[in-house]
C-alpha positions in Angstrom: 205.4 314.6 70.4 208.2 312.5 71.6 209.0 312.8 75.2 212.4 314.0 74.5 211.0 317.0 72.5 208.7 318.2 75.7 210.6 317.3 78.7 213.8 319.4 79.2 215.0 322.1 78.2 219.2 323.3 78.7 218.6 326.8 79.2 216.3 329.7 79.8 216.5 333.1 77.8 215.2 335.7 80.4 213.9 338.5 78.3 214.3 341.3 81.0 213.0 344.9 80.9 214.5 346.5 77.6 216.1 345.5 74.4 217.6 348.7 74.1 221.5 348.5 74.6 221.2 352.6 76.1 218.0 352.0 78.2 220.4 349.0 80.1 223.3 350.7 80.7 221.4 353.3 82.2 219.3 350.4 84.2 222.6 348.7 84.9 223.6 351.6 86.7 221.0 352.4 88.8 220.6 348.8 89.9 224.0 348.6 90.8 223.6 351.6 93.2 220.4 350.6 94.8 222.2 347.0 95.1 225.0 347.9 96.8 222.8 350.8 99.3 220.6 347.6 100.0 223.4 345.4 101.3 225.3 347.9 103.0 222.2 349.1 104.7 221.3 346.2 106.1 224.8 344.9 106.8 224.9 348.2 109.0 221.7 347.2 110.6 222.6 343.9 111.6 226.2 345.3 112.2 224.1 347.7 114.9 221.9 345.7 116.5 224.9 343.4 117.3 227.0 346.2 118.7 224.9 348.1 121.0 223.4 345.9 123.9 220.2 348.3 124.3 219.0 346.4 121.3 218.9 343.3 122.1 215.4 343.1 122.1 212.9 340.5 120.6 212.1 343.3 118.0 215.5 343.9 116.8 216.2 340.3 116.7 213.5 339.8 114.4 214.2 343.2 113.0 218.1 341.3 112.1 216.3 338.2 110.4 214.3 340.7 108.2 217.5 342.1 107.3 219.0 339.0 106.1 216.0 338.1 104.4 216.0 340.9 102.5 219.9 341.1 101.7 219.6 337.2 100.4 216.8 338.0 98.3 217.9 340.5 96.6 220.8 338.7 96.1 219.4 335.7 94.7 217.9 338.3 91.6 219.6 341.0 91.1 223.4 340.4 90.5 221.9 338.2 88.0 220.1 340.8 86.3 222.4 343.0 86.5 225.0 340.5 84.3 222.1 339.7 82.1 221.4 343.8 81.0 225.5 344.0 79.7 225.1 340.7 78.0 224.2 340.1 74.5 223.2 336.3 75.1 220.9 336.5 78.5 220.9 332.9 79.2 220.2 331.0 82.4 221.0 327.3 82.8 218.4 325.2 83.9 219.8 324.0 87.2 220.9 328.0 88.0 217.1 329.1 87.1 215.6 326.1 89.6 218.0 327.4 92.4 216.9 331.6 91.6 213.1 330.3 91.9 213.6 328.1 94.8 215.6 331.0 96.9 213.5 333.9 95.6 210.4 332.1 96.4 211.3 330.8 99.6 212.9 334.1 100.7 209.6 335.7 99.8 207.4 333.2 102.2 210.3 333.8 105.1 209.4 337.1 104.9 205.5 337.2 105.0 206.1 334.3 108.1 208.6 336.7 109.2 206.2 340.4 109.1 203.4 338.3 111.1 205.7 337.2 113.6 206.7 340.7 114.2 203.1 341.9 114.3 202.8 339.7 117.4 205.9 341.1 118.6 204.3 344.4 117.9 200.8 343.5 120.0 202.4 341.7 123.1 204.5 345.1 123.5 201.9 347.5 123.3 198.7 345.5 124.8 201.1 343.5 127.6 203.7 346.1 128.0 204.5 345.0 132.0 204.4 341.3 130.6 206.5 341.9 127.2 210.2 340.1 128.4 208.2 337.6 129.7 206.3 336.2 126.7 208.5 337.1 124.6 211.4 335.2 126.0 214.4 333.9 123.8 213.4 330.8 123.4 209.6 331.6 121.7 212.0 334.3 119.8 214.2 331.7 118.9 211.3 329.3 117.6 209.1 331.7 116.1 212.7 333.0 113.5 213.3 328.4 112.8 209.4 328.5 112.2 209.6 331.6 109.6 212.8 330.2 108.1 211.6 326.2 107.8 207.9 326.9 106.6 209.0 329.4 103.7 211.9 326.8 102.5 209.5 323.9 102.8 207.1 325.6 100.6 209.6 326.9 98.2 211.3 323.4 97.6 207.9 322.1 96.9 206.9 324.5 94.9 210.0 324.1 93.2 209.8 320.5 92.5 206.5 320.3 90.8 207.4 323.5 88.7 210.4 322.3 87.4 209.2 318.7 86.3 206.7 320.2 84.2 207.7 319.4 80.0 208.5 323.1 78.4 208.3 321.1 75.3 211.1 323.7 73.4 209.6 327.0 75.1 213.1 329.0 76.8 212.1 331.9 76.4 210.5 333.6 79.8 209.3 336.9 79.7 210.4 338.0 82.8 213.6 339.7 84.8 214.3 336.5 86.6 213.3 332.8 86.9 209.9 333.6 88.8 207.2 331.1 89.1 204.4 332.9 87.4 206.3 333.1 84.5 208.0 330.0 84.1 205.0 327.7 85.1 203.4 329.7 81.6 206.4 327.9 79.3 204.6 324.8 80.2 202.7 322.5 76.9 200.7 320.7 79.2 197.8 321.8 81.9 199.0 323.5 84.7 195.9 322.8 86.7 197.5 321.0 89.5 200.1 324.2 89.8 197.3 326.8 89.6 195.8 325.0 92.9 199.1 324.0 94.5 200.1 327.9 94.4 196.6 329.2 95.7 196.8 326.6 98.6 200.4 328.5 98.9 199.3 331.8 98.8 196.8 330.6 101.5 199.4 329.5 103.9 202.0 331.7 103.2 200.5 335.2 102.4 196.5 335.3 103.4 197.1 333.8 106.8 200.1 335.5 108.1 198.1 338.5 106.7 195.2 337.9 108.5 197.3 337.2 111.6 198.9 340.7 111.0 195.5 342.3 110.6 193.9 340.6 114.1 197.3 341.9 115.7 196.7 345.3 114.4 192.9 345.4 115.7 193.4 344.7 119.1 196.6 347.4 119.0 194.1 350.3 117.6 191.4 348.9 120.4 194.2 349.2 122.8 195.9 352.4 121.8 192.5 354.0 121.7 191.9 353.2 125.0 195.2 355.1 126.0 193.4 358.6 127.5 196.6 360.4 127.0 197.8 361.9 123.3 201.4 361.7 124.0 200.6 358.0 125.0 199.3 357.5 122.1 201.7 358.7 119.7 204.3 356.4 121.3 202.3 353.4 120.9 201.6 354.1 117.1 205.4 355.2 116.9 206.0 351.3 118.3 204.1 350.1 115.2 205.0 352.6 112.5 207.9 351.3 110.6 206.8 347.5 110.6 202.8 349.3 109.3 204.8 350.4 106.7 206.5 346.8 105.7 203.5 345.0 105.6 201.8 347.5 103.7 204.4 347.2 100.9 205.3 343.7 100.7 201.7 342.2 101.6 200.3 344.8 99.2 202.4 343.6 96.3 202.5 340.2 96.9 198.7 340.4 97.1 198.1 342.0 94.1 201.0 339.9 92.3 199.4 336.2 93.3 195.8 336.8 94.5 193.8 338.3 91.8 190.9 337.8 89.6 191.2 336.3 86.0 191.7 339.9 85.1 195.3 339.6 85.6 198.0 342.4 84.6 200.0 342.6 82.1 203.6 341.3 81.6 205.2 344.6 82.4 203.6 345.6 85.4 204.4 342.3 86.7 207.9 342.5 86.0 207.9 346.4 87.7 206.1 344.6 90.7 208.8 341.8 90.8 211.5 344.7 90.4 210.4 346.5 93.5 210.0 343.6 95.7 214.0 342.6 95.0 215.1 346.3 94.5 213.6 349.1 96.2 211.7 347.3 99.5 215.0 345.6 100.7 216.6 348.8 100.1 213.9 350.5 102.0 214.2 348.5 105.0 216.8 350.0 106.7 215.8 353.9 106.5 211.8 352.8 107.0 213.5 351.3 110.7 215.9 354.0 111.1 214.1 357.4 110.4 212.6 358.6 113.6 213.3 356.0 115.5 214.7 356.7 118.7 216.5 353.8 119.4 218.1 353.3 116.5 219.3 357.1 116.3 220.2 357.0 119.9 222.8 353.8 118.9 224.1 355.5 115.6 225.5 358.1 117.4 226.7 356.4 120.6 228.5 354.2 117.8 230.1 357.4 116.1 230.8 359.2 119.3 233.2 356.0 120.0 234.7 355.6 116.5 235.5 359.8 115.9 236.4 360.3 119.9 
């Protein structure tokens, strides 16, 4: 085979969720909605934290770069998606399906960077309480947020890089809702040995060690909130932890079960409904997880409507 039959290929066909014209109107919809709660969620987040000086803390600063994160990936999926379910031709172009990968992906390792960052936010405010301000001073905030936002791009460009120079020989066609790596390093007709161990060497750096990190942050905070004699004690300090447990839990545990896995890996469709909840539903979920029951952020919701309806 000539090398202009297995180098390049134009476009991509992205195959999506459903064929069915009824079951994509009806997933257009619903997309649409969770879209536009998702950015205006986190735009009232950020908007928040900006507005009301009690939160300018080193949690809600990180708390504003998860928020972004998670606005800008979204956005780099699903307004895409979303044109691609009305459309009879569902094509990508090359260059457009390199950029979706390299902004997904490296949105995705900000993120984990990001959620261990914050776990050591998390530990120096409940194990060195009196000392908190001090170690946590702007400028470690400033250069733990550049360190989140350089490793994950670095990675993702990359990554990027060696994907995209594979040959797809004539294969377009990728089973998926957007250009993600899994899916498009599979359209390859040559070994994709080299990309098998290049993304587990990833997923080493980017996902099992800020996870790990995130886990020895966690111990010491159950040592040190068991040591707390009093129950009210307690329940604050676990209160401190509670809406960034929850984060982890759902984008580590996906992520996890998405790239670390035995040989035994799942099918097509569950990865696509894993993919679909990591740029749906937890970016959408961000905003309530950090705003139900949290005092602080209740306490500055209606200090800001007491000013706007008074």
């Amino acid at each position: 085979m000539g090398i202009d039959n297995q180098t390049w290929v134009r476009e991509f066909i992205l195959l999506g969720l459903s064929s069915d014209w009824d079951a994509q109107v009806s997933l257009f919809v619903l997309f649409l909605v969770m879209y536009l709660v998702t950015v205006l969620g986190n735009f009232l987040i950020v908007l928040l934290i900006r507005l009301d000086s009690r939160l300018h803390t080193p949690m809600y600063f990180f708390l504003t770069n998860l928020s972004v994160v998670d606005v800008s990936y979204a956005t780099s999926i699903v307004p895409q998606m979303l044109a691609h379910l009305l459309a009879k031709h569902k094509a990508i172009p090359f260059v457009s399906c390199a950029a979706q990968l390299f902004f997904s992906l490296g949105l995705g390792g900000i993120e984990f960077v990001l959620l261990a960052v914050m776990a050591y936010d998390r530990y120096v405010a409940v194990c060195e309480p009196l000392r908190y301000l001090v170690i946590m001073n702007g400028g470690l905030c400033t250069r733990l947020s550049i360190t989140s936002w350089v490793s994950g791009s670095i990675n993702s460009l990359v990554h990027t890089a060696i994907t995209f120079q594979l040959p797809m020989c004539t294969n377009k066609f990728i089973d998926h809702i957007s250009c993600e790596i899994l899916a498009v390093v599979r359209l390859a007709c040559v070994d994709i040995s080299s990309n098998e161990v290049a993304s587990m060497v990833s997923s080493i750096v980017l996902l099992m060690t800020p996870f790990g990190l995130v886990l020895l942050s966690y111990i010491q905070i159950l040592f040190t909130i068991l040591k707390i004699k009093s129950t009210e004690g307690r329940k604050k300090a676990f209160q401190t932890c509670a809406s960034h447990l929850t984060m982890v839990v759902l984008c580590y545990g996906m992520a996890i079960f998405t790239y670390i896995r035995p040989h035994s890996s799942p099918s097509v469709l569950q990865e696509k409904l894993i993919s679909l909840f990591y740029a749906i539903l937890t970016p959408m979920l961000n905003p309530m997880i950090y705003s139900l029951r949290n005092k602080e952020v209740n306490g500055a919701w209606q200090k800001l409507l007491g000013k706007l309806f008074h």
